[in-house]
N, C-alpha and C positions, 0 to 999 in steps of 0.2 A: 579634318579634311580640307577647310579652308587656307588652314595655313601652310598645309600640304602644294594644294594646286598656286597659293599665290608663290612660293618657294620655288615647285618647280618652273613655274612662266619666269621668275624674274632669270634662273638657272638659266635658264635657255637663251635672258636676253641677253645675262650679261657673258656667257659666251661666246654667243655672235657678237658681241660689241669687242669683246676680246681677239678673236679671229679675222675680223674688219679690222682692227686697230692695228693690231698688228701685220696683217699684209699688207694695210696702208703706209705705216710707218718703213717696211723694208723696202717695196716700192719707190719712195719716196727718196730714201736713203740712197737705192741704185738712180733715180733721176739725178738726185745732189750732184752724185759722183759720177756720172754720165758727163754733167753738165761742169764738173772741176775738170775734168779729164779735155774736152771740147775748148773750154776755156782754157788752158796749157796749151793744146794743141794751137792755139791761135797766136798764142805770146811765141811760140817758138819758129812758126812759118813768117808773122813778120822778123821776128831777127834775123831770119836768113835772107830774107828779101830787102834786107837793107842794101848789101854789099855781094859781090863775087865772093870775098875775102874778109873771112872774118875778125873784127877788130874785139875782141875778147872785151876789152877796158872800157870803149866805146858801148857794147853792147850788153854790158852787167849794168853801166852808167844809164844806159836808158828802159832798162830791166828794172831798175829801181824804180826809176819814176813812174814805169807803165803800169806795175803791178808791185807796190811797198811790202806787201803782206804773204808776198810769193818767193821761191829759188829759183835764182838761176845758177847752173853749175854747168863752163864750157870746160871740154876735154879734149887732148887729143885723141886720133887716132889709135894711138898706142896706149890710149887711158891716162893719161899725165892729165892733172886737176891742172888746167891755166887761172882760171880764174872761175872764186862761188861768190855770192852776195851776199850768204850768212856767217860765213867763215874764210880764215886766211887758205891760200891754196898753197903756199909751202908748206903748210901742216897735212894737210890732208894728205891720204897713201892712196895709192894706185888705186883708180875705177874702170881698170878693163875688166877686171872679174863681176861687175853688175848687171843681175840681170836683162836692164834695160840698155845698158849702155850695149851688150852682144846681141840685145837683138837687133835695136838699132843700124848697129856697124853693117849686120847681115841683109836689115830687109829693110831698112831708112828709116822707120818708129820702132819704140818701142817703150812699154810700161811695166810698169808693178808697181805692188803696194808692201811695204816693208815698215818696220823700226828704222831709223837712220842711226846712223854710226857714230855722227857727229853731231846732234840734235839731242838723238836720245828720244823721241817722240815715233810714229808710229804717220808713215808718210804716203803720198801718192805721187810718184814719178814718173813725168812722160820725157822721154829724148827721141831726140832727131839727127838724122844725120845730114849736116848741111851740105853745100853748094860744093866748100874747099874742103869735105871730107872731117871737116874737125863733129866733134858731136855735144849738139846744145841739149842739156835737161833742166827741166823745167819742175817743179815741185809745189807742194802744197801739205800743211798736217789737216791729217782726217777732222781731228777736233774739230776744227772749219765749218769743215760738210755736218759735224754731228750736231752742231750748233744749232745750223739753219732747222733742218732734220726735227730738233727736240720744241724747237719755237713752234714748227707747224702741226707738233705732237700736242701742242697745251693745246691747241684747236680742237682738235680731233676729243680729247680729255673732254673737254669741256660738255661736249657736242655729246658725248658717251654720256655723261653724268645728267642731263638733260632728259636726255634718253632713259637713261635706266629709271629716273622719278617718274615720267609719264609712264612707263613698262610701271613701275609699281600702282598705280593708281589706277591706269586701265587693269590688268592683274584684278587687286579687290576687287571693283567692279563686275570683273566676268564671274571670280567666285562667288562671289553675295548670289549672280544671278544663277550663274548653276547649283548652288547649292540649297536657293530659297525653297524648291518644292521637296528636297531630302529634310531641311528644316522643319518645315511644316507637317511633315510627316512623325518627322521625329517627337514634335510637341504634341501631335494626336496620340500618338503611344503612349506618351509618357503621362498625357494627360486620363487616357481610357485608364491603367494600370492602377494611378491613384484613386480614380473615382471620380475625379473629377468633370464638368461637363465638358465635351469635344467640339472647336468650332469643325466648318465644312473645310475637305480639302479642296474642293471644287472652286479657285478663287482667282487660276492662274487664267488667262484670255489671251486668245490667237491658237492659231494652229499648233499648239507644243506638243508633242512626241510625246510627252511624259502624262498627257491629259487623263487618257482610258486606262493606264495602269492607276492613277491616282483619282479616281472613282472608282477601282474596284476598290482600292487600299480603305477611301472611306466609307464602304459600304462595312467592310471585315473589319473596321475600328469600333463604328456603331453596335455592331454584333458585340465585341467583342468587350466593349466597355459596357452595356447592358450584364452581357454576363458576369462581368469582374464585380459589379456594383451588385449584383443577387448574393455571388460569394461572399462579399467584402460584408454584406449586412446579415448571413448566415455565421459569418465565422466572429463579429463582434459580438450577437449573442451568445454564441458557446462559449466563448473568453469573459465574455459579461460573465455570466453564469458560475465557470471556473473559479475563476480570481473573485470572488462577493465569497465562495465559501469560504468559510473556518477553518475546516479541514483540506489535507495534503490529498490531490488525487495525483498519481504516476499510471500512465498506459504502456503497457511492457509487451515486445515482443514476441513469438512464439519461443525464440532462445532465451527469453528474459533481460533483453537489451531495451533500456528505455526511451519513449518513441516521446513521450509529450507526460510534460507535468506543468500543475499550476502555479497561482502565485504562491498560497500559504507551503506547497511543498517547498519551493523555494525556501521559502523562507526561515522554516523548521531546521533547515540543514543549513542554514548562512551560504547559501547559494548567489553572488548575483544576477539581476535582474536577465541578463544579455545572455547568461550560461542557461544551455539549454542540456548538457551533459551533464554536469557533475553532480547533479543531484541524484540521479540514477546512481552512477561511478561508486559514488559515497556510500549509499546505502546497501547496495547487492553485493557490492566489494568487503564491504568491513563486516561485515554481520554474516556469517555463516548458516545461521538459523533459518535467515531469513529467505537467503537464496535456496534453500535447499523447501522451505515453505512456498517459496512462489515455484518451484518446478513441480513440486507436491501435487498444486492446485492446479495446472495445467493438466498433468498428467493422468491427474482423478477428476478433473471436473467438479470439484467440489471445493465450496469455499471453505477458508482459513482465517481462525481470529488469533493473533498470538500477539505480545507485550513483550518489547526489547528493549533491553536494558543497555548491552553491550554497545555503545555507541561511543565514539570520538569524543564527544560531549560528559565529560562526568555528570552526574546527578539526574540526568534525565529520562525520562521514559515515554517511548512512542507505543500504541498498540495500533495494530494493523489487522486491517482487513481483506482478505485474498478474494478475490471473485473471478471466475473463470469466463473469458468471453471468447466465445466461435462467430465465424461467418460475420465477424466487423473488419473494417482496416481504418489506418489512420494516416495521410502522406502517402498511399500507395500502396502498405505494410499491413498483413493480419497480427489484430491484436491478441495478446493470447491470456493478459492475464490485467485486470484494473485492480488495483490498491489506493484504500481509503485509510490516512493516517489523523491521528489525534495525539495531542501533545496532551498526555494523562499525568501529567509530571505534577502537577498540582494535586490534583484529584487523590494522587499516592501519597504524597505526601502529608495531604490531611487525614487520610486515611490511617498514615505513622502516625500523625499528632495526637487522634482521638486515641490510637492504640495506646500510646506513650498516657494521654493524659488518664486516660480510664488507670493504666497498671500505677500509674506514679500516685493519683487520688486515694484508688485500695491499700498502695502503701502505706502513706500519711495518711491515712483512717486508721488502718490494723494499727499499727505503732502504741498510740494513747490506748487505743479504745482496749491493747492486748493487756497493758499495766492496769488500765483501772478495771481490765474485769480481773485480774490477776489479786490485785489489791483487794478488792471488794470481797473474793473468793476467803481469802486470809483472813479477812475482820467477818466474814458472815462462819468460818467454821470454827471461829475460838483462838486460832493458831495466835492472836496476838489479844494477850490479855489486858496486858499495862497499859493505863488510862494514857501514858505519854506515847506510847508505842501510836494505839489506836489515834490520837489525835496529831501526829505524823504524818500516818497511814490517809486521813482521811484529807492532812493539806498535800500529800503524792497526788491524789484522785483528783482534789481540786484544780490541782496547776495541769494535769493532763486533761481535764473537761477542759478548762480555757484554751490551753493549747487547741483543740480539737475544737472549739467556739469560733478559734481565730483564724484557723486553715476552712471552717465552711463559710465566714462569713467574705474572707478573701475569696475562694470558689466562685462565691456569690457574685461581689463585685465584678471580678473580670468577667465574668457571664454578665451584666449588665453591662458592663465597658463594650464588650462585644456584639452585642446586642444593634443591629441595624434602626432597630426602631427607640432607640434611646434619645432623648429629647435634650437637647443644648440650651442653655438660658444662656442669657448675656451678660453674665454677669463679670464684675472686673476685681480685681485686688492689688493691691498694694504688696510687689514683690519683695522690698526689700523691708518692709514692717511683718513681711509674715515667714522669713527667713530667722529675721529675730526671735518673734515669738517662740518658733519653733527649736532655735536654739535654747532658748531657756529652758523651753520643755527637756530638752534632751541632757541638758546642763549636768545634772546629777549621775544619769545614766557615763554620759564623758570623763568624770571624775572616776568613776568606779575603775574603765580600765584604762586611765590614764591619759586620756588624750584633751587635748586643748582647743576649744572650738573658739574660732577668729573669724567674722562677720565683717563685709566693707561692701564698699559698693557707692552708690546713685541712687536716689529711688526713683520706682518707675513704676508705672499701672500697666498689668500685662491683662488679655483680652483672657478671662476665665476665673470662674468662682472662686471665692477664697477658699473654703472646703477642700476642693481638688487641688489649687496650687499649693495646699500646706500636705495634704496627699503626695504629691510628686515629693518636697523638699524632704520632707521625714521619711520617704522610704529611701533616699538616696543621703539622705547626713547618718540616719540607724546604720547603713551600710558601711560607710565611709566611717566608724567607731568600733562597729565590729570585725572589720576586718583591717583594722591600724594594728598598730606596735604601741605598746606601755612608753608612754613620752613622746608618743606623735601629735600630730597638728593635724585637725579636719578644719581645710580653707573653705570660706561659701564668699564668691564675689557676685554681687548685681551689678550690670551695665546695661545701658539702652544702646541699640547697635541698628541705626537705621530706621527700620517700621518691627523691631525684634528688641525683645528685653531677653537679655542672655545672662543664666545661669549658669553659675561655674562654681562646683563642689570637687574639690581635691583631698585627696587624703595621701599620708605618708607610710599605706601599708603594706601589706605584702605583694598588690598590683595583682594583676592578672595575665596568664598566658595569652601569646598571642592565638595560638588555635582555639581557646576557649571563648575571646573577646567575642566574636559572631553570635554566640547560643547564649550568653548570660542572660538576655532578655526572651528568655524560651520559658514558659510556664515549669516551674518546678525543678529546671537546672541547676547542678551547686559545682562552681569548681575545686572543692574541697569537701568534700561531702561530711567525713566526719565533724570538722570542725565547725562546718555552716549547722548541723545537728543541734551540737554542743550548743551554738550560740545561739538557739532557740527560732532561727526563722524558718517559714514554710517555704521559702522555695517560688515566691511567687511576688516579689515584692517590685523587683523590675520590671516584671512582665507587665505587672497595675500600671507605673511609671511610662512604659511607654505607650499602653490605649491610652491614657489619657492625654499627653501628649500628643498623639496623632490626633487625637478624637477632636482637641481644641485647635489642628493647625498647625503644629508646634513639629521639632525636629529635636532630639540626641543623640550625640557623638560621644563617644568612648576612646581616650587614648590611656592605656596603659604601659607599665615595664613593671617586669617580677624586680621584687624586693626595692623598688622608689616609689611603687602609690599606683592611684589611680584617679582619673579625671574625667568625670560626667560635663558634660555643656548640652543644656537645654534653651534652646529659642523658643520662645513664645511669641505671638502677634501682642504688638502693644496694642491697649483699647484706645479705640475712638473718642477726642476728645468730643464734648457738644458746642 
């Protein structure tokens, strides 16, 4: 508004400056030529009052000298150029046809303002008719007059541009002052709105017109910033409150259009912060179940507990709670229905797990325990007589007791690895001395199907017992032999990488799918099943591999390609030197 009113004052100044100016300047312009016209008029009454009898030659001769910068052009009667002062007058054509020379002839003066013929400029012509009848004209170019005219214009300019700066400067002035108590007003609003404290508007002094409206205005700021600050501290608890839960609340209209959700609903549905729609949109739009469950519970007044699956989101699971509410509103709006959401996606999930690991356990139980009661059954009824048969029979029983020795006392351990309250020692080892060993160990087993174990590295002391870091490397070099090609290579590199000693075990075998890569470290998954049988593991060898790893700190990465290998990288925390 300020720039408003100083815009329109300067508007108006610089109009009237324009309007002034310019009827000074056409004014001005008619004096000039008032005053060229007067001045003619007086060159032309002395030349005639020189003589009875005009001497043409004489009287151009002292036309020159009396006025250099002027014409003189004598004619006769009959219009025959006798003699001009700016041009030959045997060139020049007849001037009884001008209009000053006819009026002249007629009434003794006579003017106009024309182009000249002979010139070529744009003139002012006064003639007379003298004593002996002949007719003297007298001339001038405008340019002249416009001269003077534009000199007295830069005054005027000047005088304008002087003008229009104080018009700007008085201008601000008058707005700052009209507009200081819309100001002041404006900043009590704005200040009541946030909460913030409001000075008085009470501050303006002298008789101003605007006084008693701006005491009532600050009496209705005080009210009204009072009440804003009760709301403003009501509705930060209920936000408090909101947003600190866990779970998603949504407040749905009586059509089931949603009025207010919290932060975690937000957040459950990748909502931003600022969107206060889409979280509704999202859920009552794509879920069929669910909208037809929230009109349910309107309808019946009766809440609903239901788990949907069907979500945007693969793999996850919200369950929902329906609660019908009357005789509340929210913004205005009757509420018709509150929903309480929980992100159960976990919860199900273990829920699979223990399913998975109870049925996968029973498996790899039944399996052994069904040959050696089968076996035991055959040597207890006679069916195998021969001492060689039976002493067979009795190393089958044997290798399936171990077997079945060696899946509970793995059981065991990741139950302990798992375990919250399992105790960490500090102990440190020597990674690339217990890489070695370990390959010795396996040395023989390597030879049986062929493959080449190759050991390098740095050494380096990683933060974790020797026990468990020969744990990690043997379940993952066992792996990287039984699952090679006859003439492959199982690499193991040690390197220290920072505040990290990193393991790197490759092998050159048959690799792994990529949809599979994610779950191999899942208790009891095999991507080969038959052949992981065949090859006598339980199914649980990575799994150990990664609690322990995490247990100590530690991270593993898996890159694979079917039929070129696979490559485990274990980081460890190096230990603390003293």
């Amino acid at each position: 508004m300020k720039r408003r009113l100083i815009l329109s004052t300067l508007c108006i100044v610089l109009a009237a400056l324009l309007v002034s100016n310019g009827l000074g300047c056409w004014l001005l312009f008619r004096e000039e030529r008032a005053d060229a016209s007067e001045n003619l008029r007086e060159l032309l009454i002395l030349m005639d009052s020189e003589s009875q009898i005009t001497d043409p030659e004489s009287a151009a001769e002292q036309f020159r000298q009396a006025a250099p910068d002027k014409r003189l052009t004598i004619i006769t009667s009959e219009g025959r150029v006798l003699v001009d002062t700016k041009a030959d007058a045997q060139e020049l054509e007849d001037h009884a046809g001008r209009p000053e020379v006819i009026t002249a002839r007629s009434s003794g003066w006579g003017e106009d303002v024309r182009a000249s013929d002979t010139v070529g400029v744009p003139m002012l012509y006064v003639a007379r008719r003298f004593t002996d009848g002949m007719i003297g004209r007298a001339s001038v170019p405008l340019s002249s007059i416009d001269e003077l005219v534009w000199q007295n214009a830069a005054g005027l300019l000047a005088a304008s541009l002087v003008g229009l700066a104080l018009a700007l400067a008085l201008s601000r002035r008058m707005a700052r002052r009209v507009l200081e108590p819309l100001a002041a007003v404006g900043n009590a609003l704005t200040g009541a709105i946030s909460g913030a404290s409001t000075s008085s508007l009470d501050v303006f002094r002298g008789d101003d017109e605007l006084r008693p409206i701006l005491r009532y205005i600050d009496t209705l700021v005080e009210q009204l910033s009072a009440s804003i600050q009760n709301l403003t501290t009501e509705r930060n608890k209920v936000s408090l409150i909101l947003d600190c839960m866990d779970e998603g609340l949504l407040l749905l209209d009586e059509q089931g259009s949603l009025l207010a959700s919290n932060r975690a609903a937000r957040s459950l549905f990748g909502v931003p912060e600022d969107s206060k729609d889409a979280a509704g949109l999202l859920v009552l739009t794509r879920s069929r179940r669910l909208r037809e469950a929230a009109a349910e519970c309107h309808r019946e007044k009766n809440a609903v507990l239901m788990d949907v699956d069907d979500l945007p989101e693969q793999g996850r699971s919200l369950r929902f709670f329906l609660s019908p509410v009357s005789s509340h509103q929210y913004a205005g709006q009757n509420v018709g229905t509150s929903v309480l959401i929980s992100d159960v996606t976990e919860l199900k999930r273990a829920e699979q797990i223990r399913a998975d690991f109870t049925a996968n356990v029973s498996h790899e139980l039944k399996t052994p325990l069904t040959s050696i009661k089968g076996f035991s059954d055959m040597l207890a009824s006679g069916m195998v007589a021969s001492p060689e048969d039976q002493k067979r029979f009795a190393a089958l029983i044997s290798v399936e007791v171990d077997r079945l020795i060696d899946l509970i006392n793995d059981i065991l351990e990741l139950s302990r690895l798992e375990s919250v309250t399992m105790e960490q020692d500090g102990g440190a080892a020597s990674v690339l001395a217990a890489v070695r060993e370990t390959a010795e160990l396996l040395d023989l087993k390597a030879q049986e199907n062929g493959v080449t174990i190759h050991v390098e590295g740095t050494e380096c002391r990683a933060a974790i017992p020797e026990d468990r870091l020969k744990e990690v490397i043997l379940n993952l070099m066992e792996n990287g032999i039984k699952y090679n090609r006859p003439g492959g290579m199982l690499t193991v590199t040690v390197e220290p990488a920072g505040e990290e000693a990193v393991i790197t075990v490759s092998d050159t075998g048959i690799g792994i799918p990529e949809e599979a890569q994610k779950r191999v470290f899942e208790r009891f998954y095999r991507v080969d099943k038959g052949r992981s049988r065949k090859a006598g593991g339980t199914g649980l060898g990575l799994a150990i591999v990664k609690h322990i790893v995490a247990l100590y700190h530690g991270t593993i990465r898996l890159t694979s390609k079917l039929d070129e290998g696979s490559t485990f990288r274990v980081s460890l925390p190096l230990a603390k030197t003293r």
